[in-house]
Structures are given as C-alpha cells and as structure tokens.
Backbone bond lengths (Angstrom), bond angles and torsions (degrees), N, CA, C in turn:
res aa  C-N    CA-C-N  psi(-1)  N-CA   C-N-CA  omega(-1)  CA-C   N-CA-C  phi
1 X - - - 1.435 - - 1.520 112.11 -
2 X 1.901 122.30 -33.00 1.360 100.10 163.75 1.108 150.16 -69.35
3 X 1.329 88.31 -22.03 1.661 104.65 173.89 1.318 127.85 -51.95
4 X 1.957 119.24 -30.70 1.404 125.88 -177.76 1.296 100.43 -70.11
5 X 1.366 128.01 -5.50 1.736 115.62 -163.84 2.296 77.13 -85.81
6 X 0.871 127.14 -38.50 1.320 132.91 -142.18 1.702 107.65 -61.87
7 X 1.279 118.96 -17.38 1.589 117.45 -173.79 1.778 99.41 -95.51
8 X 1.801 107.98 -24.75 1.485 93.48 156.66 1.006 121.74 -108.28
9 X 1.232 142.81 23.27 1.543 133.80 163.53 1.925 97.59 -87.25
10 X 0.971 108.69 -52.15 1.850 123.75 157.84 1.675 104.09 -26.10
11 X 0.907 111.88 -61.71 1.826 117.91 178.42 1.171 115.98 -41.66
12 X 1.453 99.82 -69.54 1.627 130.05 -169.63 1.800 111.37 -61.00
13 X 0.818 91.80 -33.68 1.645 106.73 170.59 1.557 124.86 -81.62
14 X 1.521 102.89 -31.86 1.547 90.62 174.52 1.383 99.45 -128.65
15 X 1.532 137.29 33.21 1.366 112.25 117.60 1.249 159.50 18.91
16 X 1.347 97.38 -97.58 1.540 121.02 165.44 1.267 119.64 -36.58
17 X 1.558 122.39 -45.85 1.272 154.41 -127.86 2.285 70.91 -96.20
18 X 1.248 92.65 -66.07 1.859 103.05 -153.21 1.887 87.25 -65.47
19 X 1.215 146.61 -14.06 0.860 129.72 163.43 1.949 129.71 -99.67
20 X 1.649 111.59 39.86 0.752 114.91 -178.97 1.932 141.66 -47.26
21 X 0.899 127.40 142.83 1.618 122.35 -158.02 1.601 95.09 -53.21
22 X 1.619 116.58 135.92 1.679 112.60 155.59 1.553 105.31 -50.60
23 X 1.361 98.32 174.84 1.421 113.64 -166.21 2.531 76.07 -89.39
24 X 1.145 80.10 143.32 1.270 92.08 159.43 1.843 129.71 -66.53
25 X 1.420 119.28 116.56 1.327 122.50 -171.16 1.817 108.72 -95.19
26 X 1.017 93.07 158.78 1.843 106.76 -166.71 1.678 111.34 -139.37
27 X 1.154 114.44 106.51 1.823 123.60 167.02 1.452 121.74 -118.38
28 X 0.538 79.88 155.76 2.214 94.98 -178.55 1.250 103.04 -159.01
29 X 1.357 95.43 149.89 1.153 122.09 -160.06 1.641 118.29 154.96
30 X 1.552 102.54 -176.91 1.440 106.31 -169.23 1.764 114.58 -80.67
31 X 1.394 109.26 99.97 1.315 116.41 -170.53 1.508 104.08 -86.36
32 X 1.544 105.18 134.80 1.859 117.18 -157.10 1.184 110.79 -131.57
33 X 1.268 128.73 108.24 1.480 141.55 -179.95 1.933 114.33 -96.20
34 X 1.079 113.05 43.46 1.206 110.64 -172.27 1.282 129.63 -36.80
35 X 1.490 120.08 -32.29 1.413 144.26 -157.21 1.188 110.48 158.93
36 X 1.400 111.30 147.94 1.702 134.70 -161.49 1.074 102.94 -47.78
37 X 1.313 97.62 139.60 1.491 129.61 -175.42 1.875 123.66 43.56
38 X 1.233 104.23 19.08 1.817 130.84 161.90 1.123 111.37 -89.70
39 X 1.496 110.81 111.36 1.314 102.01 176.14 1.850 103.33 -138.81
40 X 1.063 119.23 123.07 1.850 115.41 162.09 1.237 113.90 -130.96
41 X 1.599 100.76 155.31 1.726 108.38 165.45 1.757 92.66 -109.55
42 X 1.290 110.53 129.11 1.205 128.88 132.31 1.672 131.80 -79.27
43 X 1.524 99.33 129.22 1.632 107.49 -170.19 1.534 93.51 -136.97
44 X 1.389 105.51 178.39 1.507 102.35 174.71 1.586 129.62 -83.23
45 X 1.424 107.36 26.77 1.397 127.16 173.89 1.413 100.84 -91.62
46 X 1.584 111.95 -58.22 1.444 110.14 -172.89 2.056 107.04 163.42
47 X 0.987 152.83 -145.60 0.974 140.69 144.09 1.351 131.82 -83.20
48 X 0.865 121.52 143.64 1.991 135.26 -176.90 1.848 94.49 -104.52
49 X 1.392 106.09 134.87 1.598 114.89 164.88 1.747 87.36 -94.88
50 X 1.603 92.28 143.60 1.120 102.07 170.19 1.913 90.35 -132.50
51 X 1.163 128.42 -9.78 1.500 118.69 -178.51 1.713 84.47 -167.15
52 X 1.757 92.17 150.09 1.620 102.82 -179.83 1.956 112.23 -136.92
53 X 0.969 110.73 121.69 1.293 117.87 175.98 1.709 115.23 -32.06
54 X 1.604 109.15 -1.31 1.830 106.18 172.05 1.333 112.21 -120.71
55 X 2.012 109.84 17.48 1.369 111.61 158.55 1.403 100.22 130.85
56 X 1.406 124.76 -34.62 1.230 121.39 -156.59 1.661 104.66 -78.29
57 X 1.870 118.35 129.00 1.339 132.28 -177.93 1.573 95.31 -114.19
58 X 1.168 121.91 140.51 1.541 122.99 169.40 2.014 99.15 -83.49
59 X 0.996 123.83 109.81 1.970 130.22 -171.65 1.865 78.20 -52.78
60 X 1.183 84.10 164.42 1.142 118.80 -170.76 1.543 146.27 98.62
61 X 1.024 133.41 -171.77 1.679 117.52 -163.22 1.593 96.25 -96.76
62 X 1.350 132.50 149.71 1.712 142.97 -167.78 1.089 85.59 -116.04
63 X 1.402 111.08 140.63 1.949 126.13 154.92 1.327 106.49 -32.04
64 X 1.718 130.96 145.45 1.138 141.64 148.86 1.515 99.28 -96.72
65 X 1.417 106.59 132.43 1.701 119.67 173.06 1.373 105.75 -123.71
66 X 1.532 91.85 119.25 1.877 106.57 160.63 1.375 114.43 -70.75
67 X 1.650 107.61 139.26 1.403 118.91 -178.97 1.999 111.59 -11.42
68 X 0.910 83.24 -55.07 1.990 104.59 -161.67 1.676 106.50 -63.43
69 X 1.662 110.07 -13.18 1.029 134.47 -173.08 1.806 100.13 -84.29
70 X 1.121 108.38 -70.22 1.551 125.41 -149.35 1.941 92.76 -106.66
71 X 1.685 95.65 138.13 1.051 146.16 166.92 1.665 119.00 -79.91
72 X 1.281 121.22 108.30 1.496 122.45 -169.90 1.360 95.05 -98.81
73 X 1.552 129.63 106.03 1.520 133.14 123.65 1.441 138.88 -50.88
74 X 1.153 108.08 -58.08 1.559 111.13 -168.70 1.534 89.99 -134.73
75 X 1.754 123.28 89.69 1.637 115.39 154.87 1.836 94.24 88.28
76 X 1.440 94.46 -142.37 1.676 109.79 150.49 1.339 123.34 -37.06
77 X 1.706 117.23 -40.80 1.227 106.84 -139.63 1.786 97.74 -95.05
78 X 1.467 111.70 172.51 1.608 109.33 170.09 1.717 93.46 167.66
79 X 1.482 96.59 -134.64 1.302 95.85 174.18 1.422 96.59 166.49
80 X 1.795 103.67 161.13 1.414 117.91 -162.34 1.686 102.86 -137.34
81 X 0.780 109.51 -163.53 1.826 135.84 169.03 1.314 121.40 -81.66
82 X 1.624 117.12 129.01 1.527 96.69 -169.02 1.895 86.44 -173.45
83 X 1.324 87.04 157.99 2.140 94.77 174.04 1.632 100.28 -131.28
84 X 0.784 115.83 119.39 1.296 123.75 151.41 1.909 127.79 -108.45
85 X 1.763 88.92 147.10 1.532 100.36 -146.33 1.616 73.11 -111.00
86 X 1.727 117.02 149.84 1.350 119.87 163.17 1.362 105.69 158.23
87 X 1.616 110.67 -168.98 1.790 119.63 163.43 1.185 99.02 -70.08
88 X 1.110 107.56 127.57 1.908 126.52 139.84 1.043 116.03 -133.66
89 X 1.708 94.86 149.64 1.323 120.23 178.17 1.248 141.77 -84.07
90 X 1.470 125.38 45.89 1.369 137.62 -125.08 1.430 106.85 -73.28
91 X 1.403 124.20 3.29 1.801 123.99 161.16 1.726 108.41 -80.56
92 X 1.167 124.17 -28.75 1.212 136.21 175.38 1.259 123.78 -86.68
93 X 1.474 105.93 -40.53 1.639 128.76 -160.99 1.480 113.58 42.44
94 X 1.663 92.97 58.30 1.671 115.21 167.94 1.419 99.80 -85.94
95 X 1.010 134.57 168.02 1.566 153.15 123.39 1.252 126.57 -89.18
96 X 1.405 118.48 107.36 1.512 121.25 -137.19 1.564 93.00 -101.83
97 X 1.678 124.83 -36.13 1.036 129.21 -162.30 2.352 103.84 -162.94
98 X 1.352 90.16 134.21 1.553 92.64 178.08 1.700 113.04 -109.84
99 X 1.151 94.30 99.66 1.622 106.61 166.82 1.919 117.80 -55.70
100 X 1.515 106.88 -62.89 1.102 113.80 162.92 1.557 123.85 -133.20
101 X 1.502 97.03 170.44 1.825 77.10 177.47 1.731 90.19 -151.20
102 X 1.054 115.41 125.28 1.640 132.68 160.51 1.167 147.60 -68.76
103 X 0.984 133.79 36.54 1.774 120.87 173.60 1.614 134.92 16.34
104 X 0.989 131.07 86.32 1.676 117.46 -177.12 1.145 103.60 -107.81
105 X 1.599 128.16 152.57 1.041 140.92 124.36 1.629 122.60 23.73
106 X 0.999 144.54 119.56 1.913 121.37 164.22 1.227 104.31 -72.55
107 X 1.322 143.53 -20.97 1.849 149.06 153.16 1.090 99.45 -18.67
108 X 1.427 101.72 -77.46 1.646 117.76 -173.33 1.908 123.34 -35.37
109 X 0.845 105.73 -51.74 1.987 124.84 -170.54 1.982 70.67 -88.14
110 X 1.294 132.00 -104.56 1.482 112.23 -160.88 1.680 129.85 -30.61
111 X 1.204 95.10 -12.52 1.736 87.56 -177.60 1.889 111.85 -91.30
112 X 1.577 98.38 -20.90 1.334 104.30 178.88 1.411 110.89 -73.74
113 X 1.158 102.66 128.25 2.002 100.58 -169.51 1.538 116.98 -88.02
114 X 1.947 97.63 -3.18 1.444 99.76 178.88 1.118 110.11 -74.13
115 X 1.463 144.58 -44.04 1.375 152.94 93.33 1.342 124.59 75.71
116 X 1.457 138.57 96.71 1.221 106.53 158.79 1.530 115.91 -123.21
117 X 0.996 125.71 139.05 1.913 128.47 -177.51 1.472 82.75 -74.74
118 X 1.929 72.97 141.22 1.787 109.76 174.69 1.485 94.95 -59.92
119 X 1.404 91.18 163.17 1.555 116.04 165.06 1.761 128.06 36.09
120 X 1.648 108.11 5.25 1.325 121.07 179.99 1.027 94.06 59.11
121 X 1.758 139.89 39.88 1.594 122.03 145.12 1.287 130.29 -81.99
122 X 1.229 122.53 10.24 1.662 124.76 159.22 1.364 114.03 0.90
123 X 1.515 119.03 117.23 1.245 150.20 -168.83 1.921 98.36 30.70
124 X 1.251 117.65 71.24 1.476 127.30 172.26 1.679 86.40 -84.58
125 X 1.276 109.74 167.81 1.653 120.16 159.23 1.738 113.60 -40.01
126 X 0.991 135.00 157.42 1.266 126.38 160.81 1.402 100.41 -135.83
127 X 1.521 113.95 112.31 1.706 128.31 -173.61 1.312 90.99 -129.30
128 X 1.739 110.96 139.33 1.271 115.24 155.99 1.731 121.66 103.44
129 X 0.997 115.53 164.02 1.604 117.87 173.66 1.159 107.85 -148.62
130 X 1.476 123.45 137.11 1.841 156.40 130.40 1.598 106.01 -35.69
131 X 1.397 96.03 104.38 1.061 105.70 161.05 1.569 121.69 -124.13
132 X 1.375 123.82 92.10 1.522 139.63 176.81 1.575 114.25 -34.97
C-alpha cells in the first residue's frame, strides 16, 4: 500500500525540474518613450511593448539615459539606445519581464543599418535625460 503513494510523491518532486527557467532573451534597439506610460524597443525583428498606455509596465528596472544618450520629442519624452535582457514574448512581442536593461550610445542604434530612428529626427538636439 506504500508504494501507490510513490508515482505521486515522484511527480510532486520533480515538477519543478519539467518547468525549468527559459533561456534568457536579449534586444537592443531604439527604446521610445513617446508619452506617458508608452514605452517600445524597436529592433530589427519589429517592436517589443515594454509599457502600454492601458497600464501594462513589463516589472523590472528601465535603462537610465544620460543627456548625450536621449533624444527629446515631446518635453521629457523621446527616446535613445538601449538592450534589454529578460522574458519575451516573441508571438506577441510583449516584454513580459526586465532582467537587465542597458544604455547605448545613439552611434550605436544609428550605425546599425537594420535600424530605423524614431520619428526621422536624425541628429535633432539631444537635451536632457529619462529617468524611469
């Protein structure tokens, strides 16, 4: 009779095991703050939501960009260069969760030719910093 407990104590125990972590995913690209609480990375896949104007924030820590970094569109808002490391949802191209997030250069995202800069402001002023 103890033995029948044994194919579910066996289960219950290796579980965990059958739901092991995805391998962690990584994009960069041109990260775009147009207006509150909008947020995407564009890469040469297509755009990633990382925040949506009906509430949704992907948790985790957002790039900090130095002035020299970030591009002013609207006020505060614009957008710069950046990689973020985490879950994504690549049928959706949600960003479910941010492990890390990087700062680059605007060099960097312009030199990639897969690439395209927001809003066709190519070399606009760049005043100011995003602070998440």
């Amino acid at each position: 009779m103890r033995l029948s407990y044994l194919p579910a104590l066996l289960t219950i125990a290796l579980a965990p095991l059958a739901h092991a972590a995805e391998p962690e995913e990584h994009v960069c690209g041109w990260y775009e703050n147009p207006m509150p609480r909008v947020i995407n990375l564009i890469d040469h896949d297509g755009s990633w939501k990382v925040a949506t104007s009906d509430g949704y924030s992907a948790p985790g820590q957002k790039p900090v960009f130095r002035s020299s970094q970030w591009v002013r569109t609207n006020g505060d808002y614009g957008y710069g260069c950046a990689c973020l490391s985490g879950d994504m949802d690549e049928q959706t191209h949600t960003v479910n969760a941010i492990t890390s997030a990087t700062p680059r250069t605007l060099a960097a995202c312009r030199a990639d030719t897969s690439l395209r800069e927001p809003s066709g402001l190519k070399g606009k002023n760049v005043v100011g910093a995003i602070v998440m």
